[in-house]
PASEBA-1860 file (N, C-alpha, C; in nm, 3 decimals):
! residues 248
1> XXXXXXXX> -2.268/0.332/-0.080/-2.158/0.299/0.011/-2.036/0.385/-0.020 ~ -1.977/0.446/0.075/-1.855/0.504/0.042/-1.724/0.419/0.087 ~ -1.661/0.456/-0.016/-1.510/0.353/-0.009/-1.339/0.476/0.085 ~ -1.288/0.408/0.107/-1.183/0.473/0.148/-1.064/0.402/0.068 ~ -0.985/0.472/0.061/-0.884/0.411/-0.052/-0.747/0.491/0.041 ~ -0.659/0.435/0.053/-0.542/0.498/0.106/-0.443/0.493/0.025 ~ -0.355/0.553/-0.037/-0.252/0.571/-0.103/-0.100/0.664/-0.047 ~ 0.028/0.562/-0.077/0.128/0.624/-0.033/0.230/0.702/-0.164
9> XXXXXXXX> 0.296/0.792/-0.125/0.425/0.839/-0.206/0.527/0.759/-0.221 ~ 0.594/0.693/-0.308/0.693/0.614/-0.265/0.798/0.640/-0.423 ~ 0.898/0.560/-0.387/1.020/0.585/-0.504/0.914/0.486/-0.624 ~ 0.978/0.562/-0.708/0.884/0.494/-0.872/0.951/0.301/-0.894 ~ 0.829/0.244/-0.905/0.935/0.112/-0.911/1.019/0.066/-1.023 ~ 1.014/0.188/-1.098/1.146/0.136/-1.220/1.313/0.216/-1.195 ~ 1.285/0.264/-1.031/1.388/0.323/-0.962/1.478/0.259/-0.937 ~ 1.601/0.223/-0.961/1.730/0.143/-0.913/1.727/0.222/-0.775
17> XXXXXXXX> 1.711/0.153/-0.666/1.698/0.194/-0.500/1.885/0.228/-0.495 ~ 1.917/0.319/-0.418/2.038/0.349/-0.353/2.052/0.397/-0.207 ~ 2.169/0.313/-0.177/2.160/0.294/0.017/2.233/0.435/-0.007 ~ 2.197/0.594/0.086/2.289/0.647/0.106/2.399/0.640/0.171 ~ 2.500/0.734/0.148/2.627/0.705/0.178/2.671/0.685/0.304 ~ 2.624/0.756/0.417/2.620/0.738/0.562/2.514/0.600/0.604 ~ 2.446/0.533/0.472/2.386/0.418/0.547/2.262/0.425/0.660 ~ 2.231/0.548/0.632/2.121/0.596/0.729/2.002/0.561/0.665
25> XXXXXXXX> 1.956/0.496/0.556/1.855/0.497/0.458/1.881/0.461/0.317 ~ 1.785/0.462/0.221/1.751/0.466/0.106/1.764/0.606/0.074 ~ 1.813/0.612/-0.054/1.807/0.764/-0.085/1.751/0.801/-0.196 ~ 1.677/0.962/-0.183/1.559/0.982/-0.215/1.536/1.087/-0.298 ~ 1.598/1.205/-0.227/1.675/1.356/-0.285/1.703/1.323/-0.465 ~ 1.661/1.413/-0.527/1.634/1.373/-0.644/1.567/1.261/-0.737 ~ 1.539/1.164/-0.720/1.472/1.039/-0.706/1.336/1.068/-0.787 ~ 1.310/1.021/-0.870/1.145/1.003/-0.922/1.083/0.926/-0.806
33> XXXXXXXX> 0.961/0.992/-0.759/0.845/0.914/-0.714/0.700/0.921/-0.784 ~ 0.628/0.837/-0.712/0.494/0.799/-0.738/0.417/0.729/-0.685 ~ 0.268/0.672/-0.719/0.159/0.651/-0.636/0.250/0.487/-0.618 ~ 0.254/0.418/-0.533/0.273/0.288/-0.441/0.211/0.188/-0.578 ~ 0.265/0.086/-0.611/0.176/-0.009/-0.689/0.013/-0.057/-0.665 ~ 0.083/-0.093/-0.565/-0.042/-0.167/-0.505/-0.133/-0.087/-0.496 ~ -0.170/0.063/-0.427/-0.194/0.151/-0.394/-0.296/0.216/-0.486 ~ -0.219/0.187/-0.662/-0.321/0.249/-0.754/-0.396/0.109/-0.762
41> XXXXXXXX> -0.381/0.011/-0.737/-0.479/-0.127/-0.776/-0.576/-0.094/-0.666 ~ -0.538/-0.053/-0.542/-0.675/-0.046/-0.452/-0.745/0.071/-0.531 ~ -0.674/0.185/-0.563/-0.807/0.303/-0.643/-0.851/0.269/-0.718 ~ -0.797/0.167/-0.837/-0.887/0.103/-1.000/-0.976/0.056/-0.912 ~ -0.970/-0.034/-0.796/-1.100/-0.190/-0.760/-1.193/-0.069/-0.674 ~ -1.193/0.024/-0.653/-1.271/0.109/-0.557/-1.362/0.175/-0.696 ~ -1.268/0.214/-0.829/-1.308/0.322/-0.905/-1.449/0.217/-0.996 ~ -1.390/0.086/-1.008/-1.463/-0.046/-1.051/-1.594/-0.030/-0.986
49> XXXXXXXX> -1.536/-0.074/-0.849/-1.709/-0.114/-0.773/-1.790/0.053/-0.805 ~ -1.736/0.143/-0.827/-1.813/0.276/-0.805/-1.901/0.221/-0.956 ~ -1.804/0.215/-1.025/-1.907/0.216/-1.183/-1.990/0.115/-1.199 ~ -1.996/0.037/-1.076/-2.075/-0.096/-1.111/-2.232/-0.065/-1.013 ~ -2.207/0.058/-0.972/-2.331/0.119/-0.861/-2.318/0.087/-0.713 ~ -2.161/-0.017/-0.716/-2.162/-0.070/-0.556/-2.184/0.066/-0.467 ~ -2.060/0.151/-0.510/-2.018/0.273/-0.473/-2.081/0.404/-0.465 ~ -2.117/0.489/-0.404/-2.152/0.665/-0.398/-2.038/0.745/-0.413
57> XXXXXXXX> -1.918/0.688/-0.355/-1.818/0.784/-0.307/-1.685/0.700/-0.292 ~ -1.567/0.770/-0.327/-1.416/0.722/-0.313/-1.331/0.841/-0.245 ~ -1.342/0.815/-0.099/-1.208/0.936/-0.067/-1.054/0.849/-0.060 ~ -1.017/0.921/-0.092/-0.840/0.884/-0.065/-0.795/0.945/-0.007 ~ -0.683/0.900/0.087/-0.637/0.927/0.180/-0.475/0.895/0.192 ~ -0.395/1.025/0.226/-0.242/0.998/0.198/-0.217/1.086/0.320 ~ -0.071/1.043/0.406/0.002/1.083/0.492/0.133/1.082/0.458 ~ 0.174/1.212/0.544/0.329/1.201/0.470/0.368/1.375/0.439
65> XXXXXXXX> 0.475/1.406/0.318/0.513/1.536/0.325/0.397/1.597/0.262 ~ 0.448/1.755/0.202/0.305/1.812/0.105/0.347/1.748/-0.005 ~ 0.435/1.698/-0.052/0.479/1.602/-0.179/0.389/1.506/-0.215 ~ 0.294/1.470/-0.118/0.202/1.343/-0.106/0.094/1.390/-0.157 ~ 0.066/1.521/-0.173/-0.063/1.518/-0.266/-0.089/1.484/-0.412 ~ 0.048/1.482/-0.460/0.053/1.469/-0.624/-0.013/1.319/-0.633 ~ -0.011/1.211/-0.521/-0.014/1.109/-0.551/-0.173/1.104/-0.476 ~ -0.291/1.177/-0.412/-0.380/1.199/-0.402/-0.453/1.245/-0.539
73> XXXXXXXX> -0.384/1.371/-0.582/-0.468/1.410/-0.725/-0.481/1.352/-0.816 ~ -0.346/1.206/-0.816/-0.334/1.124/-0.923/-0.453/1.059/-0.923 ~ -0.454/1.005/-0.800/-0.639/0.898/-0.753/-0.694/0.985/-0.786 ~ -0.771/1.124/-0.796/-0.857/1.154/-0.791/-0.864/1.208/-0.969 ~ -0.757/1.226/-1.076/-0.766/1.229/-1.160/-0.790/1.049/-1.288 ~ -0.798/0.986/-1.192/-0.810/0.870/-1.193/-0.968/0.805/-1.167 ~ -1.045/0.858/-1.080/-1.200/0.882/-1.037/-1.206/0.870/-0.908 ~ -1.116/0.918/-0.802/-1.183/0.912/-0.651/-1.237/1.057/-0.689
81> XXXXXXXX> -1.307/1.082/-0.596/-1.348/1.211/-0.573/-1.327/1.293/-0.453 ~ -1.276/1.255/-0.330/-1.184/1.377/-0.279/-1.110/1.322/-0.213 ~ -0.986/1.369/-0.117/-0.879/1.363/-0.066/-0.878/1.395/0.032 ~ -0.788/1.337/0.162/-0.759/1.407/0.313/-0.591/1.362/0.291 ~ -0.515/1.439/0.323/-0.367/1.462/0.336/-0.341/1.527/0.489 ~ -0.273/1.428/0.574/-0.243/1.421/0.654/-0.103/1.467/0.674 ~ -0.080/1.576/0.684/0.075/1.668/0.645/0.205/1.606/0.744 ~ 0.269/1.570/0.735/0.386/1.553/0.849/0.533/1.495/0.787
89> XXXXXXXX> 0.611/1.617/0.851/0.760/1.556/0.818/0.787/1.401/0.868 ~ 0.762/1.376/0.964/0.800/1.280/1.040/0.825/1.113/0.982 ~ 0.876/1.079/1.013/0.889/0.915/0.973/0.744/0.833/1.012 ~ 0.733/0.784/0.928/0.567/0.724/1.026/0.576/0.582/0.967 ~ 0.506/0.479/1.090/0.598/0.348/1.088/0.434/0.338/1.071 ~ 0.441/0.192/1.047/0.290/0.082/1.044/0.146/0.136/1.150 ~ 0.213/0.076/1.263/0.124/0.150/1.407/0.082/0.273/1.364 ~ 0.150/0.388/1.335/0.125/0.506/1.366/0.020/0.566/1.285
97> XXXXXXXX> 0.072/0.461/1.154/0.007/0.537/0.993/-0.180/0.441/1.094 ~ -0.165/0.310/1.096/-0.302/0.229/1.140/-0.374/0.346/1.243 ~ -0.327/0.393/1.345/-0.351/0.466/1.430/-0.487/0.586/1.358 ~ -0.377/0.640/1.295/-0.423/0.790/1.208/-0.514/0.750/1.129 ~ -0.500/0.630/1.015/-0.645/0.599/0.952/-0.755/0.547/1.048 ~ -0.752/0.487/1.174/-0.843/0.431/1.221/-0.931/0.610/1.270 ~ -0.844/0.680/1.267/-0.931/0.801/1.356/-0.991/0.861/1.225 ~ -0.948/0.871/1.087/-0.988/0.876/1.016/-1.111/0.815/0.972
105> XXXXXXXX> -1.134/0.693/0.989/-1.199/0.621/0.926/-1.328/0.587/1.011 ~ -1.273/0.617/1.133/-1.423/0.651/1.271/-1.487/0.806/1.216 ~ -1.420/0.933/1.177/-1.479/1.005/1.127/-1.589/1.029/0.960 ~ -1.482/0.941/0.847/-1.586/0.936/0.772/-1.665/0.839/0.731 ~ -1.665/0.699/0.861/-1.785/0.600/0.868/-1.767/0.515/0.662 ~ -1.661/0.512/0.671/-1.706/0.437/0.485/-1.747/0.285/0.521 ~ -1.803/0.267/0.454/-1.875/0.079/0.410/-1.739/-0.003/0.399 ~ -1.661/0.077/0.308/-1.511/-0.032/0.305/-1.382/0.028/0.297
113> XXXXXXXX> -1.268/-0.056/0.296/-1.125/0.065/0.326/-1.064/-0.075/0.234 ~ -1.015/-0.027/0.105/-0.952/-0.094/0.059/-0.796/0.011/0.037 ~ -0.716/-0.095/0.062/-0.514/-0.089/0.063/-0.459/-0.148/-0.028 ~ -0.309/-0.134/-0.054/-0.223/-0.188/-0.088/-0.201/-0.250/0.004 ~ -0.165/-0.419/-0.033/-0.091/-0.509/0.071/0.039/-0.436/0.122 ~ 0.113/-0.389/0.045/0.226/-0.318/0.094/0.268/-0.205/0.005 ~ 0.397/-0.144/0.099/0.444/-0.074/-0.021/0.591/-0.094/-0.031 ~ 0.617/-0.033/-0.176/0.703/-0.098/-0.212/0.881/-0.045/-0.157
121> XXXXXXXX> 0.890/0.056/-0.093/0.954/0.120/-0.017/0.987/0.059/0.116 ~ 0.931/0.022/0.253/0.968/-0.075/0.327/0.923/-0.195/0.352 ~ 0.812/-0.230/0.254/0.771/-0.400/0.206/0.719/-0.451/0.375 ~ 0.670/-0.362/0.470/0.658/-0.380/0.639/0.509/-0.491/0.564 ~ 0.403/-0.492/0.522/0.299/-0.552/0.492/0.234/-0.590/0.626 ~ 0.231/-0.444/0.697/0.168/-0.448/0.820/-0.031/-0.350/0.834 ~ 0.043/-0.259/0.808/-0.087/-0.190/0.824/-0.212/-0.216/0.775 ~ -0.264/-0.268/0.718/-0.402/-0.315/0.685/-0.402/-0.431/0.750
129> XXXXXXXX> -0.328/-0.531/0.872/-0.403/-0.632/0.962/-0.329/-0.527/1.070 ~ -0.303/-0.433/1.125/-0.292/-0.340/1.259/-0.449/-0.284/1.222 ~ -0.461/-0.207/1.106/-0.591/-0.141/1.098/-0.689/-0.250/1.130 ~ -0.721/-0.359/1.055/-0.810/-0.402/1.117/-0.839/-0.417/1.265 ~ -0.732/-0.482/1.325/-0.705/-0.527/1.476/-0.790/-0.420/1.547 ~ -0.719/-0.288/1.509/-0.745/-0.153/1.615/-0.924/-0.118/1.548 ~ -0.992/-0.114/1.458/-1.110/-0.138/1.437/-1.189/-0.244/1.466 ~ -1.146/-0.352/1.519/-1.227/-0.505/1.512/-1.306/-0.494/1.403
137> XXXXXXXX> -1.236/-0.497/1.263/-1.330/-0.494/1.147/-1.282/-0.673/1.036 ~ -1.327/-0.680/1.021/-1.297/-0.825/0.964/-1.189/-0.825/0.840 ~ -1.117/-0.856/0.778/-1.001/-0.854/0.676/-0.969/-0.928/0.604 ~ -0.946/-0.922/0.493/-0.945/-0.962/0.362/-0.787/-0.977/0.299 ~ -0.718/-1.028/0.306/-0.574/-0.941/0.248/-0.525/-1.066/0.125 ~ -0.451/-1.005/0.056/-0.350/-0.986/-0.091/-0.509/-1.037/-0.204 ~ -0.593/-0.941/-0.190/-0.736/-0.983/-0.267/-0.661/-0.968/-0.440 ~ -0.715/-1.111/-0.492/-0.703/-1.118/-0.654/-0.832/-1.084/-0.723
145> XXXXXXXX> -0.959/-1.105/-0.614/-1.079/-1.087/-0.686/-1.148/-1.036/-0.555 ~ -1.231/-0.927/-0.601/-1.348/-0.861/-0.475/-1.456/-0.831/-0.556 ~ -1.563/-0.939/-0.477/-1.725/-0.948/-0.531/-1.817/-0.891/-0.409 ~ -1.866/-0.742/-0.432/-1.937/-0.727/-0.319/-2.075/-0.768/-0.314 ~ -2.167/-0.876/-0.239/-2.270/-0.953/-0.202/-2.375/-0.875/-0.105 ~ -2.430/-0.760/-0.139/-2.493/-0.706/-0.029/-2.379/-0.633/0.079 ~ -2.418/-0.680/0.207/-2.371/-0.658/0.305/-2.240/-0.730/0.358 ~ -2.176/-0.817/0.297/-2.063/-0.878/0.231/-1.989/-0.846/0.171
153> XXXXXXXX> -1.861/-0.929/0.113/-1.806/-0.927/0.001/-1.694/-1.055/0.001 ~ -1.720/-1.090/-0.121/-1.655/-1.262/-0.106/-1.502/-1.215/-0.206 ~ -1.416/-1.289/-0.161/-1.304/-1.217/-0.210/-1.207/-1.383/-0.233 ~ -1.122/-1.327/-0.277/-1.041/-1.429/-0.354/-0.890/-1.392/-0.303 ~ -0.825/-1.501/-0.218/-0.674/-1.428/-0.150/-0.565/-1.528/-0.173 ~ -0.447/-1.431/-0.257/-0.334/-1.504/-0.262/-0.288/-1.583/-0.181 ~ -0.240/-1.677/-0.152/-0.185/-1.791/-0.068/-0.080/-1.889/-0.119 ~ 0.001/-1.955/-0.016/0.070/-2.004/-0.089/0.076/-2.119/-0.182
161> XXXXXXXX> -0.040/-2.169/-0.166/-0.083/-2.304/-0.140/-0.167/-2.294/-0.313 ~ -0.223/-2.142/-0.354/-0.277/-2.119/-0.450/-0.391/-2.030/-0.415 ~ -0.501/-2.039/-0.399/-0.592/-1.911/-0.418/-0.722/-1.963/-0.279 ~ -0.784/-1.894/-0.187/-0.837/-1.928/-0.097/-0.955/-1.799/-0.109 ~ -1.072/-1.852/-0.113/-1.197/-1.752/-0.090/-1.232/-1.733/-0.003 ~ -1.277/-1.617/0.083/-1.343/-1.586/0.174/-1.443/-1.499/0.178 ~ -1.510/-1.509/0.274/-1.648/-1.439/0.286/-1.606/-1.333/0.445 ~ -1.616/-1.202/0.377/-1.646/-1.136/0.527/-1.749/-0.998/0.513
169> XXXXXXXX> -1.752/-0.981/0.634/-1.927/-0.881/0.635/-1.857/-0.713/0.632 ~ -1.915/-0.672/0.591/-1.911/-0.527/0.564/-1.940/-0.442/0.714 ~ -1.837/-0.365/0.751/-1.779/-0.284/0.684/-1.642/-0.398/0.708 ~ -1.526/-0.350/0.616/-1.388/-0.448/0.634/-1.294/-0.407/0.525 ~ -1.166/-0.443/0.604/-1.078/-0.436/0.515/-1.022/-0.519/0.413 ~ -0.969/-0.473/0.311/-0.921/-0.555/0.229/-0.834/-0.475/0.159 ~ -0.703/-0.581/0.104/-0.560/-0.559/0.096/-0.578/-0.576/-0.020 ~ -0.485/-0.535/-0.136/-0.486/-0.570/-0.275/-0.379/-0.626/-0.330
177> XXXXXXXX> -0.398/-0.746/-0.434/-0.254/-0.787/-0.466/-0.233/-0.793/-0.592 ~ -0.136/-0.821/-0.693/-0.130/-0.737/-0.790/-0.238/-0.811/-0.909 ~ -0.273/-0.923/-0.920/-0.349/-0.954/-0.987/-0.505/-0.948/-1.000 ~ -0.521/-0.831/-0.877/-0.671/-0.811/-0.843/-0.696/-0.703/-1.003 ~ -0.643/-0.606/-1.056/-0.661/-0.582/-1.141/-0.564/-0.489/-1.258 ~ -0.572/-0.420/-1.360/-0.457/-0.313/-1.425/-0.521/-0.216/-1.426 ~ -0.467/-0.095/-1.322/-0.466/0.043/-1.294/-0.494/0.093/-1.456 ~ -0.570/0.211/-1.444/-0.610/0.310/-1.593/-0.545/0.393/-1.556
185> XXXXXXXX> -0.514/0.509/-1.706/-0.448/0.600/-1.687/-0.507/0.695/-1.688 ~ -0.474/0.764/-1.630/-0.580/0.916/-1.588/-0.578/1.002/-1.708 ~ -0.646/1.053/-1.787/-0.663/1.117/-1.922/-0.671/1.291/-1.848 ~ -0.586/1.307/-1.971/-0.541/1.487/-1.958/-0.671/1.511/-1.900 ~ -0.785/1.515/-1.957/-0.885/1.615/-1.892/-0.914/1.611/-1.803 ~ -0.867/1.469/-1.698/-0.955/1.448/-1.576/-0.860/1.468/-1.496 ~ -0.722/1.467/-1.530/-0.618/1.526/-1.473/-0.635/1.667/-1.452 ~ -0.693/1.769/-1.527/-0.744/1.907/-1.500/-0.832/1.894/-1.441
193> XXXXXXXX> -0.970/1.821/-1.429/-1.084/1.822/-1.336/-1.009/1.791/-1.166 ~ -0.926/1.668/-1.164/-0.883/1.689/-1.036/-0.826/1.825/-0.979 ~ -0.762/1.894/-1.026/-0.711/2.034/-0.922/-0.875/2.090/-0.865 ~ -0.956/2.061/-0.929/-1.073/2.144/-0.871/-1.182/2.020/-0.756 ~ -1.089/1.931/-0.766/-1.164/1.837/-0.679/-1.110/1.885/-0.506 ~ -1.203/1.886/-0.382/-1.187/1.861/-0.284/-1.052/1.790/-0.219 ~ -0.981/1.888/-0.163/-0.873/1.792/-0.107/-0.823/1.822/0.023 ~ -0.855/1.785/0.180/-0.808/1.837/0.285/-0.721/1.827/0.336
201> XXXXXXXX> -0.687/1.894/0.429/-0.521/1.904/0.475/-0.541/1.916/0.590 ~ -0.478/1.799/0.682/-0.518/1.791/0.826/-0.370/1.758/0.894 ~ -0.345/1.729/1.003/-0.207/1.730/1.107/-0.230/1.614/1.177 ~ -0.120/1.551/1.237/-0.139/1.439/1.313/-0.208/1.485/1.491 ~ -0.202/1.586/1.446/-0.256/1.624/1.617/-0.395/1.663/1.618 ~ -0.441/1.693/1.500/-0.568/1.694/1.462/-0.627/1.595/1.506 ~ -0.616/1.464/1.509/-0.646/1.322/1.575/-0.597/1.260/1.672 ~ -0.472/1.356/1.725/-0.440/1.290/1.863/-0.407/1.176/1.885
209> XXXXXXXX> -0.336/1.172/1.762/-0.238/1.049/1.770/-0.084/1.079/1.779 ~ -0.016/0.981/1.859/0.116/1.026/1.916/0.150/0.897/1.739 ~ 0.294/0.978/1.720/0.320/0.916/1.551/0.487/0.877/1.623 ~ 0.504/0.852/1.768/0.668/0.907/1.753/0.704/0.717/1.725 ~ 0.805/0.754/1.627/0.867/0.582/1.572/0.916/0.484/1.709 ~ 0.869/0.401/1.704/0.870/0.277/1.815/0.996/0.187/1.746 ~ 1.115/0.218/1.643/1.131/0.118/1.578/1.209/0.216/1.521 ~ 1.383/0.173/1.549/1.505/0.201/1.470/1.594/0.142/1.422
217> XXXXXXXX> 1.608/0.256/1.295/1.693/0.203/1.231/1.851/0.184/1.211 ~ 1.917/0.093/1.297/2.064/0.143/1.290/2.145/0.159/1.157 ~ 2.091/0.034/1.058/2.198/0.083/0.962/2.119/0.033/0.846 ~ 2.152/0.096/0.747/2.114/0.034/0.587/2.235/0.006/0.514 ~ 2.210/-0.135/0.429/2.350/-0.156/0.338/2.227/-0.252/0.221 ~ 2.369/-0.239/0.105/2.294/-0.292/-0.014/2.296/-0.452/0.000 ~ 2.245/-0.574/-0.045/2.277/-0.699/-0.029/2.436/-0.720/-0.065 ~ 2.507/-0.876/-0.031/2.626/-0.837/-0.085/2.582/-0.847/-0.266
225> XXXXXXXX> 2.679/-0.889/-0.271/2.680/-0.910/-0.498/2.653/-1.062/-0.474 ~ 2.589/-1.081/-0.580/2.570/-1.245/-0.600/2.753/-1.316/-0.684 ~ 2.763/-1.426/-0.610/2.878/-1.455/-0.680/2.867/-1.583/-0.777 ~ 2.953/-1.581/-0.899/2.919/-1.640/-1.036/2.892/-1.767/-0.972 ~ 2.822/-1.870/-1.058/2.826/-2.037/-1.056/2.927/-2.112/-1.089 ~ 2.915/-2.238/-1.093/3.050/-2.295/-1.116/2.985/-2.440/-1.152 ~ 3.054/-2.490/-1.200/2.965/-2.640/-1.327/3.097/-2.737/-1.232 ~ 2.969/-2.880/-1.197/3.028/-3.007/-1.159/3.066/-3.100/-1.238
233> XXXXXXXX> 3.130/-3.190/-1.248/3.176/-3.308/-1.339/3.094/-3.409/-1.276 ~ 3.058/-3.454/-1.149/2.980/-3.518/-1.116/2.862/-3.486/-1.010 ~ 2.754/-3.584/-0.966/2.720/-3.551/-0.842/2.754/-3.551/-0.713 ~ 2.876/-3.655/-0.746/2.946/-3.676/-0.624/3.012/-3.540/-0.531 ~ 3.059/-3.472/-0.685/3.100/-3.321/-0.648/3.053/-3.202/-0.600 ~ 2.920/-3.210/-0.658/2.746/-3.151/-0.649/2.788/-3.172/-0.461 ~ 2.800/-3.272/-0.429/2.742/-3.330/-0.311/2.834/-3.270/-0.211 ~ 2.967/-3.272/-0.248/3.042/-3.211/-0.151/3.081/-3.089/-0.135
241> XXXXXXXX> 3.021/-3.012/-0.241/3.031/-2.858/-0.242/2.938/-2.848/-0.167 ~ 2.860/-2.867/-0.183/2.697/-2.838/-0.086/2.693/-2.861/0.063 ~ 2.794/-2.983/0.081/2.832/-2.988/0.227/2.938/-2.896/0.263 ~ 2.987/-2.831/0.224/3.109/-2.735/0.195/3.062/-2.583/0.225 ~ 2.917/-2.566/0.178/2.868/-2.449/0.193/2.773/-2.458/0.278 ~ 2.781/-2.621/0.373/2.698/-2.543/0.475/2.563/-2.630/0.490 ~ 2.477/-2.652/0.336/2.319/-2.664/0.291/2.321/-2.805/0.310 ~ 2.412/-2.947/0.342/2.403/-3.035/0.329/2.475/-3.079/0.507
END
């Protein structure tokens, strides 16, 4: 079975985020990035099922600038074995990115497409239930545990309520959440074996998908500041601050 693994570029999450100054965005320009959290948990649970014989094959798949391959070679110095990089300046929203993997993913026919539930950059936690939708493929999302059963795979999904199993049939998606497993680190040598791994470079027009953003942004600002606490003498006081602010 071959797996598809998608991975994004995003700011490193030990990044203190900054609204730029015109408020047009997050800012980025100088900025450490790296592979999406979630993103390397879908390549460990793909790199898993491979060593367990589920697997033949792991492509990964990234869209975005040429900056986005570092975070392809990372998966693949990690154990996918090849890459498609989908080149484009452009802003690319949920729809567009679902769009482009679905044409993707009609071309290389994989058994399964495992994601990050989100990423950690606009937290949208859309595209893996658009992808499914636009495939009619069955879906799995914030998976803590993935057991593949044959032609199946019974999975284990965060909820709020606590943990909910499901059963869905192959081929399908499934989302990853952070307790599905802990990402390995890619060892110098296999970090040199990746530059010689397979990695393609394709265009959004290559698939004939229109990418233009459905969805703007007028402004970015930071939250306000949290403001200090303040200690009651009674509950009575408790009671009327609270009606005071509104919550009562």
């Amino acid at each position: 079975m071959k797996i598809l693994v998608t991975v994004k570029r995003a700011v490193d999450y030990n990044v203190k985020v900054r609204v730029k100054s015109d408020n047009s965005g997050v800012e980025t320009a100088n900025v450490k990035m790296s592979m999406n959290p979630f993103d390397e948990i879908a390549v460990e649970e793909a790199i898993r099922l491979k060593e367990k014989g589920v697997a033949t094959e792991i492509v990964v798949v990234s869209l975005g600038v040429d900056k986005a391959q570092e975070v392809i070679r990372t998966a693949m110095a990690m154990g996918a074995d090849r890459g498609i990089h989908v080149l484009t300046d452009a802003e690319l929203q949920p729809l567009a990115v679902a769009k482009l993997l679905k044409a993707i993913i009609v071309e290389e026919n994989p058994g399964l497409v495992i994601m990050g539930k989100q990423s950690i950059d606009d937290d949208f936690n859309q595209t893996g239930q658009m992808l499914a939708a636009l495939l009619n493929w069955p879906q799995a999302t914030f998976a803590s545990k993935v057991t593949i059963n044959g032609d199946s795979a019974e999975v284990s999904r965060e909820v709020d309520s606590g943990t909910e199993v499901i059963n869905v049939k192959l081929p399908a998606i499934i989302t990853t959440d952070l307790r599905l497993n802990e990402p390995r680190y890619a060892a110098l040598p296999n970090i040199m074996k990746a530059r010689a791994k397979p990695l393609a470079t394709k265009k959004p027009e290559d698939y004939g998908v229109d990418i233009t953003p459905r969805l703007k942004t007028i402004k970015v600002e930071e939250p306000p500041k949290r403001k200090g606490g303040a200690k009651v003498a009674s509950v009575e006081e408790l009671v009327g601050k609270l009606k005071e602010a509104g919550v009562l």
